[in-house]
Structures are given as C-alpha cells and as structure tokens.
C-alpha positions in Angstrom: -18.3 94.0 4.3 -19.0 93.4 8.1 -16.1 95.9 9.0 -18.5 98.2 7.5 -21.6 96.9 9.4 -20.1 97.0 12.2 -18.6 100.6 11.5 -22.6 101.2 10.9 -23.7 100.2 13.7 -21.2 101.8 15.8 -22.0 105.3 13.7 -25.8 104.8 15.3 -25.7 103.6 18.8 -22.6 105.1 20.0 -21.9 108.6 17.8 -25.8 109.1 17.8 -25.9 108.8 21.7 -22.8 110.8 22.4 -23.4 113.7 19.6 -24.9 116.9 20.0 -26.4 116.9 16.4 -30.3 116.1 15.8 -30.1 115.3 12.1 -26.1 114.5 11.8 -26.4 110.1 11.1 -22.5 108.4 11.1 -21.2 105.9 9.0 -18.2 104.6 7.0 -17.4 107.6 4.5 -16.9 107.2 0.8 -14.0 110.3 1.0 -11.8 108.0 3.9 -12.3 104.8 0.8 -8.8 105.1 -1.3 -6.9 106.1 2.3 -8.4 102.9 4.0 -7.4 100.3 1.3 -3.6 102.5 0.6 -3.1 101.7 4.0 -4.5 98.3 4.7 -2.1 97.8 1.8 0.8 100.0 3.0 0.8 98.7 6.8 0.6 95.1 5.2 -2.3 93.5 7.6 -5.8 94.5 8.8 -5.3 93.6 12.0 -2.2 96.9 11.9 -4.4 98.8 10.2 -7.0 98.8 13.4 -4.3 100.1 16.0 -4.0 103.2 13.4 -8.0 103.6 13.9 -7.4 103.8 17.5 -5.0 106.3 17.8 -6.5 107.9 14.9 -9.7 108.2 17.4 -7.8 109.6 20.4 -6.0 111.8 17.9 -9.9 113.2 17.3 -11.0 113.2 21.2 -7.6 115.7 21.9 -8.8 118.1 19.2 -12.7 117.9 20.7 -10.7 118.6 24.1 -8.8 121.2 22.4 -12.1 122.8 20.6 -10.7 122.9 17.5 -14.1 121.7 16.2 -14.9 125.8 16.0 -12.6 125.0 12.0 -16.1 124.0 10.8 -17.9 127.5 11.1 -14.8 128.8 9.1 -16.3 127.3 5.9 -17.8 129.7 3.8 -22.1 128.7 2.7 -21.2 128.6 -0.9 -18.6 125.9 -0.4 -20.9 124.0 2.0 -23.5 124.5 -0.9 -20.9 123.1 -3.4 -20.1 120.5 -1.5 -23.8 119.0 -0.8 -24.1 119.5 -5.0 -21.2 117.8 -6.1 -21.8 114.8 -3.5 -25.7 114.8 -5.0 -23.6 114.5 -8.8 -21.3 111.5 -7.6 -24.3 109.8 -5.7 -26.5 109.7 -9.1 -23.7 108.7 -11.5 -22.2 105.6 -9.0 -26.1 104.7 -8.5 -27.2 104.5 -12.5 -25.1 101.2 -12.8 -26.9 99.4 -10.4 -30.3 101.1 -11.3 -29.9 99.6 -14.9 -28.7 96.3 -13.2 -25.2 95.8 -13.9 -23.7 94.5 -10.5 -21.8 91.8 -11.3 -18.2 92.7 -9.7 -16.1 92.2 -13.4 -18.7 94.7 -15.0 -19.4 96.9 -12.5 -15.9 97.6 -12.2 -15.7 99.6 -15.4 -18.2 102.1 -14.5 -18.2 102.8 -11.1 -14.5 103.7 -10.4 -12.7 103.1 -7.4 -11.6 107.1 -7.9 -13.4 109.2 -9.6 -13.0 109.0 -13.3 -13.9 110.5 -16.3 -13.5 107.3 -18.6 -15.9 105.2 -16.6 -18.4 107.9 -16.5 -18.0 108.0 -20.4 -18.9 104.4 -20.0 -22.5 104.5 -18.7 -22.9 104.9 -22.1 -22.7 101.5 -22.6 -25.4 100.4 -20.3 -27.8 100.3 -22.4 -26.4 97.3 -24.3 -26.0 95.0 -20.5 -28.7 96.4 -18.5 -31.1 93.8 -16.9 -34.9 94.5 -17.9 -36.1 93.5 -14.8 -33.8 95.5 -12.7 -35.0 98.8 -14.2 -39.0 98.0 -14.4 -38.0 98.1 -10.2 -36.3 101.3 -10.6 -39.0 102.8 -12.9 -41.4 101.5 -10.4 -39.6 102.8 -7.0 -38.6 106.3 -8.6 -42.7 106.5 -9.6 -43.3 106.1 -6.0 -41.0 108.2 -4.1 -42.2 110.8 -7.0 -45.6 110.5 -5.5 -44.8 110.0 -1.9 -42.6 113.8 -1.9 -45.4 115.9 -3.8 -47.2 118.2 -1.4 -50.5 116.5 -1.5 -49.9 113.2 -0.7 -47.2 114.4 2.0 -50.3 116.1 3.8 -52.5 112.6 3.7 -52.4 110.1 6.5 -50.7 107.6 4.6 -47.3 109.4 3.9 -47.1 110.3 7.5 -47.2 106.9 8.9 -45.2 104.7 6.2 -41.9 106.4 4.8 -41.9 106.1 0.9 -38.5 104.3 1.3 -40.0 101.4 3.3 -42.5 101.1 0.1 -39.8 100.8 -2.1 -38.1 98.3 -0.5 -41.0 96.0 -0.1 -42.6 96.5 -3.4 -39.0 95.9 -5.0 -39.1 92.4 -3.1 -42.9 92.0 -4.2 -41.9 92.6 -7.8 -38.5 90.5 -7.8 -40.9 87.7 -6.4 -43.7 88.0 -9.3 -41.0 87.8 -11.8 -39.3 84.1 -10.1 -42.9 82.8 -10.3 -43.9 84.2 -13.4 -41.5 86.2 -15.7 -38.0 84.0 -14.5 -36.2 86.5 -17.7 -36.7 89.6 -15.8 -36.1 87.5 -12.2 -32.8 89.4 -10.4 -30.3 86.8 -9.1 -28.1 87.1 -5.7 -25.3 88.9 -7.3 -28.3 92.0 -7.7 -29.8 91.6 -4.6 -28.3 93.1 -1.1 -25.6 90.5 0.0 -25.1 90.4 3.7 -23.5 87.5 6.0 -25.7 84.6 7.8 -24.2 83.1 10.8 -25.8 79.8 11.9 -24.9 80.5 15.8 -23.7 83.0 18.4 -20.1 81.6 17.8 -20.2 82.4 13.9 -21.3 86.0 14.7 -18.4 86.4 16.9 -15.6 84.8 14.4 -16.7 87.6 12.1 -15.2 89.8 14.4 -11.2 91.7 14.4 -8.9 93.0 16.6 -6.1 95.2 16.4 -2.7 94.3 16.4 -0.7 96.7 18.5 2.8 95.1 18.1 4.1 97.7 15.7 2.5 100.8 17.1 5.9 102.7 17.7 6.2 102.4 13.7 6.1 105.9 12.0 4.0 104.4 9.3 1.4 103.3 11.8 1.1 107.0 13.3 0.9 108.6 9.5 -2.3 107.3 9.0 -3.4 107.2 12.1 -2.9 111.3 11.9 -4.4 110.9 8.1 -7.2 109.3 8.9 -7.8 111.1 12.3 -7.4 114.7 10.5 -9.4 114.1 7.3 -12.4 112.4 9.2 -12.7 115.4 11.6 -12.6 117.8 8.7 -15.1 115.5 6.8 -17.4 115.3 10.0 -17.2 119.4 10.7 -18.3 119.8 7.0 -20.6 117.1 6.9 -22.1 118.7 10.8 -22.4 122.2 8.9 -24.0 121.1 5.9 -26.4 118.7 8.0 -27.8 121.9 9.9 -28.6 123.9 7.1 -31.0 120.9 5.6 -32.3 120.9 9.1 -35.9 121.9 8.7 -35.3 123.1 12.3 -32.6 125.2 11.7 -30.9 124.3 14.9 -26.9 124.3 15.8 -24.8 121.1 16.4 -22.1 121.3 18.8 -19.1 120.9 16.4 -16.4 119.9 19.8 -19.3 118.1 21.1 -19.4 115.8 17.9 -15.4 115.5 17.5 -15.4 113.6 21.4 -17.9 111.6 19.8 -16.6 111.0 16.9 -13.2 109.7 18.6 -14.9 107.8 20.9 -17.1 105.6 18.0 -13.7 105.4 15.9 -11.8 103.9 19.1 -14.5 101.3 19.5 -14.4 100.5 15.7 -10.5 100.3 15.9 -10.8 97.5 18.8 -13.6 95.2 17.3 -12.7 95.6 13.4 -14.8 98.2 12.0 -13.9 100.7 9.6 -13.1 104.3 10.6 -16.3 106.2 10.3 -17.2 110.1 9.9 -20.4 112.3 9.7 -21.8 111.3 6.4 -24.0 114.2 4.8 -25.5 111.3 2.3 -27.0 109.1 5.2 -27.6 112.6 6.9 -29.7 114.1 3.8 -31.8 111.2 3.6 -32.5 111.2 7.3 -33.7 114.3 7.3 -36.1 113.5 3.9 -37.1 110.8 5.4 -38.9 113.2 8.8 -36.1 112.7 11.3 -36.5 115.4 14.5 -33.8 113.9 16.7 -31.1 112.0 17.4 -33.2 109.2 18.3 -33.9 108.4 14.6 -30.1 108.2 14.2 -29.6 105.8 17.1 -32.2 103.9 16.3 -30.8 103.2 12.4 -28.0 101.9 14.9 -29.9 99.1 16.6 -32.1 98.4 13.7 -29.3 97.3 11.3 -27.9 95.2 14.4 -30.7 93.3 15.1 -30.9 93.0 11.2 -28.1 91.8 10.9 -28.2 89.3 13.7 -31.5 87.8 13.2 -33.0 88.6 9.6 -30.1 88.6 7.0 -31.9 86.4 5.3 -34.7 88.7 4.5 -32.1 91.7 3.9 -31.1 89.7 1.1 -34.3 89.5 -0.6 -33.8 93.2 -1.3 -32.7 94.0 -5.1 -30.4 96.9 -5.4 -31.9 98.2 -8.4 -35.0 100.0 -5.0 -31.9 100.9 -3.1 -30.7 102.5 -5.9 -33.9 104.4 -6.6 -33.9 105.8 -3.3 -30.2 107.1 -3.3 -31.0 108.8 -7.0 -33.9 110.6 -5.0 -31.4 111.6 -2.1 -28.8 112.4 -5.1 -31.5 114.8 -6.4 -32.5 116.6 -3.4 -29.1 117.5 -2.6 -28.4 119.3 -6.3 -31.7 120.4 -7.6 -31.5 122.5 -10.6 -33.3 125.0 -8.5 -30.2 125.5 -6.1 -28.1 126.4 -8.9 -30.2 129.3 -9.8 -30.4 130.8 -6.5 -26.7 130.6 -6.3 -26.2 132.5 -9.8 -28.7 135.0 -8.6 -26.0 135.5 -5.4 -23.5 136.8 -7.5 -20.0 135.5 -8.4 -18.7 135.6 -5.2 -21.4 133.3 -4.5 -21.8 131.2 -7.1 -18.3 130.9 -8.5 -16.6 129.0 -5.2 -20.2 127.0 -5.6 -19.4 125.5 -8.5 -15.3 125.3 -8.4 -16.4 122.7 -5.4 -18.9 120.9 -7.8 -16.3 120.6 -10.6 -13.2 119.8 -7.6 -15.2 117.2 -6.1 -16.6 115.4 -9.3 -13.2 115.5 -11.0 -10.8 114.9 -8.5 -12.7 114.0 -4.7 -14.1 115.9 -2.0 -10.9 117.2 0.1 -9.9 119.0 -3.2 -12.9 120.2 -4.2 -13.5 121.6 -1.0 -10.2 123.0 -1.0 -10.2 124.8 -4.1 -13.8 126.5 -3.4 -12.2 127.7 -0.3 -9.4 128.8 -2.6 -11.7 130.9 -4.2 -13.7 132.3 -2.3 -10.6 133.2 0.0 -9.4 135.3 -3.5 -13.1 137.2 -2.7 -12.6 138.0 0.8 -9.0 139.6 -0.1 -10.9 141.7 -3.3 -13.3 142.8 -0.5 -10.8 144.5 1.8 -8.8 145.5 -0.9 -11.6 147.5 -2.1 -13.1 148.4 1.4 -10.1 149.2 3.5 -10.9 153.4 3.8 -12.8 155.8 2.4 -11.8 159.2 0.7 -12.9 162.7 1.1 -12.2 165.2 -0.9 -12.8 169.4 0.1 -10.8 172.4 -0.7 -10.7 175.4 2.1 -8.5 178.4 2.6 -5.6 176.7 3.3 -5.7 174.6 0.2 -6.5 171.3 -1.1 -7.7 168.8 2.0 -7.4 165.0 1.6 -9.3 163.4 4.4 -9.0 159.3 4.4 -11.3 157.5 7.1 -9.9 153.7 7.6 -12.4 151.1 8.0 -13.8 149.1 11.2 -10.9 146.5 11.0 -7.2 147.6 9.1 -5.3 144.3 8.8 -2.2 143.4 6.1 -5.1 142.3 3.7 -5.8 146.4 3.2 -2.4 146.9 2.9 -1.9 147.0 -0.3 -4.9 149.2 -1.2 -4.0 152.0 1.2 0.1 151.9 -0.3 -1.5 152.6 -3.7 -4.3 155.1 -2.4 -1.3 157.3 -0.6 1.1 156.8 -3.5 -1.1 158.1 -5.9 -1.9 161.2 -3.7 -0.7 164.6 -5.7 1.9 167.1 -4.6 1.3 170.0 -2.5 -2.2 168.4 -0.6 -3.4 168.2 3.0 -3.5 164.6 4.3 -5.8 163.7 6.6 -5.6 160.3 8.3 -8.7 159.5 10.4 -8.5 156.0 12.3 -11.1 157.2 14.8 -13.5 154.6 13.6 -10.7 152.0 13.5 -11.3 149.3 16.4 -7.9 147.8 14.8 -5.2 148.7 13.1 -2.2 146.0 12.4 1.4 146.5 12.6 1.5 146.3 8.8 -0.9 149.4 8.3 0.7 151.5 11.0 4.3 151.0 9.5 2.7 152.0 5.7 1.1 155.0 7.5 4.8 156.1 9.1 7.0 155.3 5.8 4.5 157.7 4.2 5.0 160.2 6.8 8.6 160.2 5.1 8.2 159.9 1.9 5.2 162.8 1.6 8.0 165.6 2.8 9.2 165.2 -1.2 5.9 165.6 -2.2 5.7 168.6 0.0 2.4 167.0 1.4 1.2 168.0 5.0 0.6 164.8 7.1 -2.0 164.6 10.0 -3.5 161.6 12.0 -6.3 161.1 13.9 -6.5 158.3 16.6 -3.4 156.7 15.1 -0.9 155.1 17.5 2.8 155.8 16.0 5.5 153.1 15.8 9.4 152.9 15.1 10.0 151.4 11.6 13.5 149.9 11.0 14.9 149.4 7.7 16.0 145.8 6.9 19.7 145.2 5.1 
C-alpha cells in the first residue's frame, strides 16, 4: 500500500510541477494493475521489479525527446468518448461492493475481480444477503449530499463555493460512523471498512517503509521486457488519459502531450528509485478534479503535498474514514463520466460515431482498457477507409459531337485507401467513351493511384476508350514475375 502512496504523492508534487496539463492529476493506474503483479511475480523480487520502473521511465523521457507524444491527437473523439464511458461502468460496478459494505479481503474477492469478469459482476447479486446496514445508511446519506451539492442552485450559493461536497462527505461519514459506536454499536463499521493506512511512531519508521531498486540483473532481457511494457502502455494510457482530460476541461484548453511524456518519465524514475509503483495520467482522479472546480495545476500539486503530510502526521485520522463515503464519491465520478445523456448524443452522431463509442464501452468492460481502446480504433479505422472509398473522385457525365465524355475529378488527397474505388469506377466504364482524368484539384496523388491510372491507359485500348489526363504526372509500371 505505501508503494502506492508514495507513487501518489510522486504523481502530485513532481508530474503536477513538471506537466503542461491544468486539469491532468497522476497516480498509480488501475490498466498498469495485472502487468505490475505478472511481473513482480515473473522478475521474482520487488526490489528487480523497481530497476524495470527506471528504465521504463527513461524509456518514456526518449519518446517525450523524440515527440512522439503527437500519437495522442491520433485518437479519434468517439473512442476518447468510449473510453471515459466504459471507465465510468468499471468505476460504479468495483465501487457497489464497498458501498453496500462488504470489504473484508475473503469476500470482497468474489466480486471485485482482479480482471474484469463477468461471474463476479453476476455476483453483486448477492450483496444483498452480506451487506452491512450501517455501511449503506453512509452511502445513502453521502450520495443525498453530493446530489444536492451538484444541482444548479445550490452550486450558485456561497456555501458550495467554499466547501467541496466531497470534504462533506467525508466528515459527515466520520460523524455518522461515530453516532453509531456510541449509540447504534450494530450499524458501527469496524477497521477492516474504514480507510487503512500505515502509522509510523518516528522519523526512522517512515523511512524503513521505504524500497530501492535492485540493479544487479539489469542486463537480463526479462528486466528490459517490462521495463518497455510498462514504459509503452503508461505513455499510451497517459496520452489518452491527457486527451480525454482536456475535453472535460471546462476551459477547453490544450495540454502539451511531449510536455507530459518528460514528465511522466521523470516521476516514474523517481518512483523506480524510492519504491513506488509506476504511475500514469489517470482520467478517474482527473474527472473528479475537475468536478471538484480545479483551474490549474496547482490543485494537482497540491493533492501531492496534502496526502504527504497526511500521511506523515494524521494517518490516524485518515483512518477514521469509512469507505462506504469514498465509495459514494467515486459512484458520483462513475456517473459523470457515463451519463445516459452522452449516450444519446453519440447515437444522434451517427454510426460512425456512435458505433466505435460503444465497441470501446463493451472492449473495456469485458476485456480492459488497452483492448477496448483498440478495438474502437479498429472500427472507426473500417469508417475512415468507407469514407475514401466512397469520396475518392467525382463523375461527370456529358455527351457532345464527338461522342460520349466521361470526365472524373480526383479528390483533394488520392492515397492507396481510394484505390480500390477508382479500379472499380474505370473498370466499369463502357466501350467506345471519352475518358477524362482531371487531377487538377489533386494536392496528392500516391504511387498506387498513378500506376492504376497508367495500367488503365493499357487496358482501355480493348475497350476502344480514348484516355486523357489533366495535371497527372506519368510513371513507368513494371510487371512482377
């Protein structure tokens, strides 16, 4: 747990200083979970497992050097859309357990799975013959408040803008856990559902907590393959996470995706040397910055020193907190981020809209959020290509004196994705016609196209069609044997 705290903190101070982003908060990421404990396992000790977050970080400050962060703008809205959705979806089902009350680690196993799966989700089912009374009067009570706190009204009054609904959740949970110890000890929640952190008695106990890397077997391939793992799949999760964090900005401003990728590498170094877990943007902690008022950075660097000092001097009081308000609060952030409303105005898009939207949902809920992700890009790739087949020319049709003219105009950009659709358009051209082949508006035309347009130049002589061009270069086609 304090690899995580300390990947926390490190996500706040450091990344939130160095980043270019105003809204963007880091963190350890659920998507880098099943690749941290494979390899923990697979490298056979921590302390191993630490010199592959190092390299993994310099692996991510050579592609900020390299600006490969420009990936991230590659991503198609509807995808980024998906993706904020089907996070929302997992953030709501992993959260009901604990909302009802069931955190004890041998039953909480069964429905929160380590990987997403369908059987424990099946299983909430069966919450409602374990769940802890007291656990969900606090849930009731904190989702009743952050209701209140987010309608437009009460958002406009004085109150809202100086205490964050949140921070009333959390104390009110610890108000309420207390009433029931001194006077309803049934519905009192116990340390296992309560927030659990570590107390050190002394400077020297902090410290001990502490882990260092253990470069003795850094030469070892296995060491590199997750160190490139890891370093790869946290800078794709961070660009996504970047893109979908500006378009809940209420501000609407650009992050500097190359910017963030030096950052990044430089927060995942300093994690790899004093034991904390790799970390990447992390759209949930992002979102509910950004519900929460953040304008800056500073809000993100400032989480940073807060949980450190926290952690140093108050654990104590952090573990009066029940989980059942923290829970409240992430169902509210699970909400926001796949509202009922976004659905609609995705289906009102169109398919090509609203089709790689919810292949994302669907990949990241059933399988995780790499897939999902890559199988709305899948499909909204098959779009694009259906969009230049379709739009690669345009044909005119006139008949003069000297017969039937043909006149086909190419569009702005001719690449091997209109291939195919000018091959059928020429094929399907009847004998004894006047082609006309008009590039002029063509800015350019690929190697692919050009050698389609010459092997028709051939092949129209037996269809004793005429063949003209306009502003198109000609090429030397060779035949392959």
């Amino acid at each position: 747990m304090f690899s995580g705290i300390i990947a926390g903190v490190v996500g706040g101070i450091v990344i939130g200083t160095l980043s270019g982003s105003h809204t963007s908060v880091s963190g350890p990421a659920a998507g880098l979970t099943v690749i941290v404990l494979n390899a923990i396992s697979e490298l056979g000790s921590f302390e191993i497992f630490l010199s592959a977050v190092v390299l993994a970080g310099l692996i991510q400050l050579i592609l900020g050097i390299m600006k490969a962060g420009i990936i991230g703008y590659y991503f198609p809205t509807s995808v980024i859309k998906g993706m904020l959705a089907g996070i929302g979806i997992i953030l709501i089902i992993k959260q009901i357990p604990y909302a009802f009350g069931v955190n004890e680690t041998e039953n909480l196993a069964q429905y929160i799975p380590f990987v997403n799966d369908w059987e424990a989700v099946l299983n909430l089912g069966n919450l409602l013959e374990e769940f802890d009374f007291g656990a969900l009067i606090i849930t009731v009570v904190s989702l009743g408040i952050l209701i209140v706190w987010d309608l437009p009204f009460f958002k406009r009054g004085l109150i809202a803008k100086l205490i964050p609904g949140p921070l009333v959740v959390v104390l009110l949970g610890v108000g309420i856990n207390k009433f029931f110890k001194f006077f309803i000890p049934a519905l009192y929640l116990n340390i296992e559902d309560k927030v659990i952190l570590p107390e050190v008695s002394d400077i020297s106990g902090f410290f001990s907590l502490f882990r260092f890397p253990d470069f003795s077997q850094i030469l070892h391939s296995d060491v590199w393959l997750v160190a490139v793992t890891i370093g790869i799949i946290a800078s794709l999760e961070t660009l996504l996470s970047l893109e979908a964090a500006d378009k809940i900005d209420k501000y609407k401003r650009n992050s500097p995706p190359n910017r963030e990728l030096l950052a990044q590498g430089v927060g995942n170094v300093i994690n790899g040397f004093i034991g904390g877990l790799p970390v990447t943007a992390v759209i949930v902690r992002s979102s509910a910055n950004v519900s929460s008022g953040a304008r800056t950075k500073m809000s993100a660097v400032f989480h940073g020193f807060l949980l450190f000092i926290s952690v140093i001097f108050i654990p104590g009081l952090l573990n009066l907190i029940p989980l059942a308000c923290l829970a409240a609060i992430l169902l509210q952030v699970g909400y926001k981020l796949t509202k009922v409303s976004l659905f609609r105005t995705q289906a009102k898009l169109g398919w090509d809209q609203f089709l790689p939207f919810i292949i994302t949902i669907l990949g990241i809920v059933v399988f995780d959020l790499l897939i999902g992700i890559a199988l709305g890009m899948g499909v909204a790739i098959i779009y694009i290509l259906l969009r230049n087949y379709q739009n690669s020319h345009i044909i005119e049709g006139n008949t003069t004196t000297k017969g039937d003219i043909i006149k086909i105009k190419l569009s702005e950009e001719m690449s091997f994705l209109n291939k195919g659709a000018l091959i059928k358009t020429l094929d399907e051209i009847p004998n004894d016609k006047h082609v006309v082949l008009d590039g002029s508006n063509s800015k350019i035309i690929d190697y692919d196209v050009l050698e389609v347009i010459e092997n028709f130049k051939t092949s129209s002589k037996a269809k004793n069609i005429t063949f003209e061009t306009i502003s198109i270069p000609s090429i030397k086609t060779s035949s392959l044997h």
